[in-house]
C-alpha angles and dihedrals in degrees: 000000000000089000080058099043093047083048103050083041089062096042085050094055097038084049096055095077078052095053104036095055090042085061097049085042079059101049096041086053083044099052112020091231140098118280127182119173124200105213136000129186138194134188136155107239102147092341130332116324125181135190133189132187135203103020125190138204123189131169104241123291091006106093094102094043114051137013118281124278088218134029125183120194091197146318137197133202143185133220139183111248096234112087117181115197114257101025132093124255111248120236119189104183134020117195125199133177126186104023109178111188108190103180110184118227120302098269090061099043099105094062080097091081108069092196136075108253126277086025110139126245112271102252112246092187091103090064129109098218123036127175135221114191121195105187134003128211125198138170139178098035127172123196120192123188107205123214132213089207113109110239099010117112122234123249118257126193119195112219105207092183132354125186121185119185135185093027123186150166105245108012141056127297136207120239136192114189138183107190146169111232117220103218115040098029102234142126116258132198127197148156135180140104130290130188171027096165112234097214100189083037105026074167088061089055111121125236133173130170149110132264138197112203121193146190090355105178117225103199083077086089111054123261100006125089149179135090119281129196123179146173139200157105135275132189136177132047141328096260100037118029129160102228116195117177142130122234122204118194107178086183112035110154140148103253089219091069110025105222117129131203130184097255107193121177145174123197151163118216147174112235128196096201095195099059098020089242101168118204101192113193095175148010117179101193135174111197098185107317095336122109108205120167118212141201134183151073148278117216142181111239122190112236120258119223102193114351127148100287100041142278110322130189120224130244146106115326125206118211116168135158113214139195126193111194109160101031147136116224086220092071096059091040093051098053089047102046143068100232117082080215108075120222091240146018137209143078128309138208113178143165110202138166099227112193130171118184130210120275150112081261114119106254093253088062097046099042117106127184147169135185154122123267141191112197113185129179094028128176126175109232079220108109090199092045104053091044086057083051089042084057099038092053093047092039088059091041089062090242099122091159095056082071106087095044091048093059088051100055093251100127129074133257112006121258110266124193135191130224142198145173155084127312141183130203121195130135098015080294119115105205109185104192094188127024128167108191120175137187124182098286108011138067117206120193105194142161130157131114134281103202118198109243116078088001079267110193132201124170139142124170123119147277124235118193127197088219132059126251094259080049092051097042095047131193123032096332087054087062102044081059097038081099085065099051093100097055090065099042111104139161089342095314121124089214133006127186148176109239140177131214104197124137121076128275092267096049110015125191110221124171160102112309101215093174096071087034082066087054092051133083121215121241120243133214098261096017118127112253 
């Protein structure tokens, strides 16, 4: 028994040049690309283990020139004793600690595969010792997804825990992960199958699955905030998956404001996993108490150093087209302002581009829009405001003397008004161009511009009453101006005026502008329009 033990210690160790370049022979057929391994190990404790250190992947012809794709700390396997020719050895399990995957930028993927395309695989039949692995165990991965763009760091996923079982050398194989996700910073979960590897397309290489992804912090991306968690499926290739999930933010909010609302979604995408290129079609999405639909993409542009419109940095840009059809202006207003009370009230249909370019901007700087709205039932949360629209409406009714008890609370219903028109953001700054707003009584043409900070605003147009100015005034004073009634008729209109909104939310400015009124001459009876 010592005589066999000496002997099998000396084949072991005779074997394990054998072994060790039969296993880089593997990888290198595997992968197309240059290996080299430091140290490898055998012994027969409870059947054959074996152990390597320092293991190194390169894409072909590059190992002298540029740092390795792949780097293995070390791994560890176990084998039955019995071998039978011709057949390959059975590995159950395969361990490995300390996987470092390094893949350059997209153009330059494809230097995994070390053959022209279409080129068969080297045949390995001829080979003593082949292996067969059933599952495969790692832990303490690391991911990096290199970039070609100058200054920007690389993406790097941190793999907790990776299982992969039923592997094999030409067909799928299932995975169970436990990773770190890069932007935003968050734990995701996932299982499914992957392979097998397209080697002349690795893009072309199929993958389908679940995943679970969980306190994903928001802040990672600059001037947006709240905790997101989401779950899905996904099927098809790398460079084309059909991605279906649900997301649910209890907290969004734009960091520059501070207001948060509950954001819930469910999409279906199109993914190019390899640049990170997002189809969205669509996103059913409820902000607070508000339904919008979206459509879009988000897509990877290369930065421009000096085009026609100026230097621009690369990224990810958001283009989307939504629609809200069932939602409350408080809600948006809300989100993009300081104050936790809205300016208005009501409810909101709109149809609006949204874009965001890349740039180390916050989002609220860089968001554009442009769109079209319908706001019905407002109400302005001023208490000053909306008594200067409760006069307006019953002074173009004719009802002068509903005023004052309109301004103590003695009336019915409160006056509510509609509102339409056109609108720009850009800048943090909201231009309408055209707004109609009406209230019982009284027509406003406005346009102008309600800037962020300071709820600044800033609009002129005109007012347009049902009743005259006599009408409007009432009692004894009504008919000393009833001579000046057709000075302000105009078009159809009892009374029409030039007016101003200027002032902030807190403390508007709502009046008369006589200055235009100077610029303007009256319409006569008779008179052409």
């Amino acid at each position: 028994m010592a005589v066999a033990t000496v002997v099998v210690s000396i084949l072991l160790h005779r074997a394990e040049p054998f072994v060790r370049a039969r296993i880089v022979e593997e990888l290198e057929q595997h992968f197309h690309a240059h290996v080299e391994l430091d140290s490898f190990h055998m012994s027969l404790a409870n059947g054959l283990w074996a152990e390597g250190k320092g293991l190194r992947i390169w894409p072909p012809g590059q190992a002298a020139a540029s740092a390795p794709i792949i780097r293995l700390a070390e791994f560890r396997f176990h084998g039955p004793l019995h071998y039978a020719p011709g057949r390959p050895l059975h590995i159950s399990l395969v361990e490995l600690k300390g996987l470092d995957v390094d893949l350059p930028p997209g153009a330059r993927f494809n230097h995994l595969s070390g053959r022209a395309p279409g080129a068969g695989r080297p045949n390995a039949g001829a080979a003593l010792l082949e292996f067969q692995v059933d599952n495969i165990e790692c832990t303490g991965a690391r991911l990096t997804l290199e970039t070609d763009k100058p200054g920007k760091l690389p993406l790097i996923f941190v793999i907790e825990r990776l299982q992969d079982t039923g592997v094999s050398r030409e067909g799928a194989m299932g995975f169970q992960a436990e990773l770190t996700n890069p932007r935003p910073v968050g734990i995701i979960y996932t299982k499914g199958s992957f392979g097998p590897w397209v080697v002349d397309d690795p893009r072309a290489t199929p993958i389908t699955g679940e995943y679970r992804f969980e306190h994903a912090d928001l802040s990672s991306f600059k001037g947006i905030a709240g905790i997101l968690s989401s779950t899905g499926s996904y099927h098809g290739v790398l460079r084309d998956l059909t991605v279906d999930g649900e997301t649910d933010t209890p907290d969004f909010r734009l960091t520059h404001f501070g207001n948060a609302l509950p954001l819930r979604t469910r999409f279906h995408a199109t993914v190019d996993a390899t640049n990170g290129n997002t189809r969205l079609d669509p996103v059913d999405a409820t902000l607070g108490h508000s339904h919008l639909i979206a459509r879009g993409e988000v897509v990877h542009v290369a930065p421009v150093q000096d085009g026609a419109n100026g230097a621009r940095p690369g990224g990810h840009q958001i283009n989307l087209n939504v629609k809200v059809d069932r939602g409350r202006i408080e809600d948006f207003l809300r989100l993009a302002g300081n104050s936790a009370t809205p300016l208005l009230t009501g409810a909101l249909t709109m149809n609006t581009t949204l874009d965001i370019p890349p740039g180390p901007a916050p989002v609220h700087q860089r968001l554009q829009m442009k769109g079209s709205f319908m706001l019905d039932g407002a109400q302005f949360t001023s208490r000053k405001m909306q008594d200067r629209i409760n006069e307006l409406s019953l002074r173009g009714q004719g009802k002068p003397g509903d005023v004052k008890n309109a301004q103590t609370g003695q009336t019915g219903s409160p006056i509510q008004s509609t509102m339409q028109g056109s609108f720009q953001i850009a800048n943090g700054v909201v231009t309408l161009p055209s707004i109609e707003y009406t209230v019982p009584g009284a027509q406003i043409h406005l346009k102008g511009k309600y800037g962020e900070q300071g709820d600044a605003l800033n609009f002129t147009g005109t007012a347009r009453m049902q009743a005259t100015v006599s009408q409007m005034v009432g009692g004894w004073k009504g008919l000393l101006l009833k001579p000046l009634d057709r000075y302000f008729e105009k078009g159809g209109a009892g009374t029409e005026v030039p007016i101003h909104i200027g002032g902030t939310r807190e403390n508007p400015d709502f009046g008369i502008d006589f200055d235009r009124m100077k610029t303007t001459s009256p319409q006569r009876p008779g008179e052409p329009q």
